[in-house]
VOGU-3710 file (C-alpha; in Angstrom, 3 decimals, decimal comma):
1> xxxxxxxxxx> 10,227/-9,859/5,114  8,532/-10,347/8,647  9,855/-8,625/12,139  8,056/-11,737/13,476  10,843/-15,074/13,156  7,737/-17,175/13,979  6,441/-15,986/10,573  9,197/-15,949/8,601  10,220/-19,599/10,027  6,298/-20,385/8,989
11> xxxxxxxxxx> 6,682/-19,037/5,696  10,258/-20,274/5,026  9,127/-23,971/5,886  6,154/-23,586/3,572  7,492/-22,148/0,787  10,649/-25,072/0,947  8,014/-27,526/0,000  7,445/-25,522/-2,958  9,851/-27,079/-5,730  9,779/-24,192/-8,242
21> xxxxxxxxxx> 10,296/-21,395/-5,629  13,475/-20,782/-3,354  14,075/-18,621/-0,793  17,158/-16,799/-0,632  17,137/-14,473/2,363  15,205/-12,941/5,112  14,911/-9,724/6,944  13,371/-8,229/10,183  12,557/-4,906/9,056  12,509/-2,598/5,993
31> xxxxxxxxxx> 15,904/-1,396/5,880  17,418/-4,718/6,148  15,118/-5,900/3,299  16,417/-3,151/1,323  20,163/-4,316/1,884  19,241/-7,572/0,624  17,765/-6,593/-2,477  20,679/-4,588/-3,518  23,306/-7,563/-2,740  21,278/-10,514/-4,112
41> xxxxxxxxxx> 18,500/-8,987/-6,679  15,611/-11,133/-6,177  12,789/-11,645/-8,763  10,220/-11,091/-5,540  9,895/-9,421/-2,340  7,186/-11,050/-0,044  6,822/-8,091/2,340  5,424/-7,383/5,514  3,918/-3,878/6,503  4,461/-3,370/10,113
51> xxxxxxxxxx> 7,948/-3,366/10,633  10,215/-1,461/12,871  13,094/0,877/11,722  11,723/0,901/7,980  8,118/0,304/7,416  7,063/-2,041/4,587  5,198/0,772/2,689  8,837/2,792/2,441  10,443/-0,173/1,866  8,043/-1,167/-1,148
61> xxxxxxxxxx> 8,663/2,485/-2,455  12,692/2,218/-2,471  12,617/-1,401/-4,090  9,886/-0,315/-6,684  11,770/2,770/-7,968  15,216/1,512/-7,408  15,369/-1,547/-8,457  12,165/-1,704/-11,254  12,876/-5,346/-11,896  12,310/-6,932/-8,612
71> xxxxxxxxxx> 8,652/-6,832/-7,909  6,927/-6,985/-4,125  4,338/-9,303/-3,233  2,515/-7,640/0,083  1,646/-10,162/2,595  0,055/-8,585/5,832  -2,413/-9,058/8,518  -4,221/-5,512/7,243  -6,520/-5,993/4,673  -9,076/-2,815/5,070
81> xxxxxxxxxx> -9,484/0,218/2,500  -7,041/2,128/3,694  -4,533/-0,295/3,639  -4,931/-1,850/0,382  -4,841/1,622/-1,573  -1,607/2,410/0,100  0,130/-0,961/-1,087  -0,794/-0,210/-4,517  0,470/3,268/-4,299  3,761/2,231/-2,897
91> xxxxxxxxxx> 3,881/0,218/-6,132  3,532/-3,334/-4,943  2,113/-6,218/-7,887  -0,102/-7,894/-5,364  -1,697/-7,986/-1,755  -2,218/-10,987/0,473  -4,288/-11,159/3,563  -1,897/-13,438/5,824  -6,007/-14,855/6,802  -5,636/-16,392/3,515
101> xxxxxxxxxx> -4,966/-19,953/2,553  -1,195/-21,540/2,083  -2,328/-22,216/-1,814  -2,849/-18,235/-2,143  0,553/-17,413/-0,904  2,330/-19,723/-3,879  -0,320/-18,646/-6,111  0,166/-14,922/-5,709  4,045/-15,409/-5,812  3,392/-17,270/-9,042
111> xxxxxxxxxx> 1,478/-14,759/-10,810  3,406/-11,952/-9,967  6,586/-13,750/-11,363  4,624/-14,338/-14,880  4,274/-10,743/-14,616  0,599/-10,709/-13,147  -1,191/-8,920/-10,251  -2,344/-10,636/-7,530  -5,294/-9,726/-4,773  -6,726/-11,551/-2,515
121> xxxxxxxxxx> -10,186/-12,244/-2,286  -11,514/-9,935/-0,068  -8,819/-6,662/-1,432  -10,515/-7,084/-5,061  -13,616/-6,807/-3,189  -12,849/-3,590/-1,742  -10,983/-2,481/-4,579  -14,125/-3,187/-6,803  -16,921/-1,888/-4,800  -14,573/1,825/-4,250
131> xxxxxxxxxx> -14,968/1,597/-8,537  -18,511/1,166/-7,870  -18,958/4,137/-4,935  -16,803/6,429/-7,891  -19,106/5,334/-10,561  -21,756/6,341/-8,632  -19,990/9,911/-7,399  -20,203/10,270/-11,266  -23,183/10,053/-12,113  -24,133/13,620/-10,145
141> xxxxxxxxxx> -23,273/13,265/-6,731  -20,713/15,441/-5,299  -17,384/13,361/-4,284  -16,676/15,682/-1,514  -19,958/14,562/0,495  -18,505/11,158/0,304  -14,791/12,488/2,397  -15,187/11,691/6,121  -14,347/14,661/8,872  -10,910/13,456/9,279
151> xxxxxxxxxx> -10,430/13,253/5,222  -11,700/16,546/4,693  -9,404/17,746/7,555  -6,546/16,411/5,913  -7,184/16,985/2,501  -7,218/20,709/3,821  -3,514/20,726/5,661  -2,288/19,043/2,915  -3,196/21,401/0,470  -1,972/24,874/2,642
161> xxxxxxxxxx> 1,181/23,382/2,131  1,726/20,951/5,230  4,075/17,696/4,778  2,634/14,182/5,681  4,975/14,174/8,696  3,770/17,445/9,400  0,278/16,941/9,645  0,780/13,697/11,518  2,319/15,753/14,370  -0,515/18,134/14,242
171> xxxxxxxxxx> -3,549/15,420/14,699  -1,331/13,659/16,956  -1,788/10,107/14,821  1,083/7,943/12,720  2,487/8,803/9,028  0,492/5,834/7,830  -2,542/6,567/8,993  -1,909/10,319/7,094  -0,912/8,154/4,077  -3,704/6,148/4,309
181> xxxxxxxxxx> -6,668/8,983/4,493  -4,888/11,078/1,981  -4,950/7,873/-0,404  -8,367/7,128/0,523  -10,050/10,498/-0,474  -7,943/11,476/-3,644  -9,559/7,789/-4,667  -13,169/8,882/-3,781  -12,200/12,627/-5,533  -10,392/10,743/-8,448
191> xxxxxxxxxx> -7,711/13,190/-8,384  -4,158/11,678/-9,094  -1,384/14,673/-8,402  -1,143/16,947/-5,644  -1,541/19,960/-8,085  -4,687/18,700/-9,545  -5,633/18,463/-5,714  -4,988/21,946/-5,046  -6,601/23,094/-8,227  -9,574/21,899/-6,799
201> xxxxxxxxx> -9,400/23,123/-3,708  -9,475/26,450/-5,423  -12,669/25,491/-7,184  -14,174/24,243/-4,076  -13,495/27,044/-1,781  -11,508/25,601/0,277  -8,238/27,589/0,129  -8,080/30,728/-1,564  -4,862/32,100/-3,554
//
């Protein structure tokens, strides 16, 4: 699912060379992609992130805990930190740089339907060396040195109470980019739930009951 018809002519065309994989529909945005799931049930998604009306973050999130059995194969043009931890939140089984090679694309969409995971390159590579900065916050460092000003600033709205959307209108920036921080440092704290976040808050200081 592309907003781009250059793309999703691109990716149609390549993927009808493919003998063992068919495409049966396409979609412009998030919403639409969601319509098409519930009438035709696909075993995969490949979807896009920046989309208009529905993002492809949302979208992954409806598809992933509506319909558990159809599983969504990320394909963007945004492969940083941020990024990457947000597609696996949203519950997506793989992540594609659209920098990658043609071979990845059928590759990924292969795995996933065998019931794999599938990164590119260069996400493992970030995913791996954020296990590595953790290790390392482990061994006696203090996580919370390791949260940039904007994290930190963040982390704090969020836990006085204030909604995503809320804090988005506040620093004057998108919902994803909230999303994205917000994933970011409860990865560097290795906190997993918003109430373990809070609780330490409360340890730390940084709100008081």
């Amino acid at each position: 699912m592309d907003d781009h018809t250059i793309v999703r002519d691109g990716i149609y065309s390549l993927l009808g060379l493919t003998p063992d994989i068919e495409v049966v529909a396409e979609a412009a945005n998030g919403r639409e992609a969601l319509e098409m799931v519930k009438k035709l049930m696909p075993d995969i998604v490949l979807m896009d992130i920046a989309m208009p009306i529905m993002d492809g973050l949302e979208a992954t999130r409806r598809i992933t805990k509506e319909f558990p059995g159809v599983k969504v194969l990320v394909l963007t043009q945004y492969d940083d930190r941020e990024c990457a931890f947000s597609v696996i939140e949203a519950g997506a089984c793989g992540f594609i740089s659209k920098k990658a090679a043609s071979s990845e694309l059928t590759s990924g969409i292969r795995s996933i339907y065998r019931g794999d995971s599938f990164l590119s390159p260069s996400v493992a590579k970030i995913l791996v060396e954020d296990y590595q900065q953790r290790a390392s916050t482990r061994k006696g460092h203090d996580p919370y040195e390791q949260l940039t000003d904007r994290e930190r600033e963040i982390f704090k709205l969020l836990v006085e109470g204030y909604s995503i959307q809320e804090i988005a209108d506040m620093l004057v920036i998108s919902r994803k980019t909230v999303e994205g921080h917000k994933t970011s440092f409860m990865s560097k704290l290795d906190i997993h739930s918003r109430i373990d976040l809070v609780k330490y808050a409360l340890r730390k200081g940084i709100i008081e009951i």
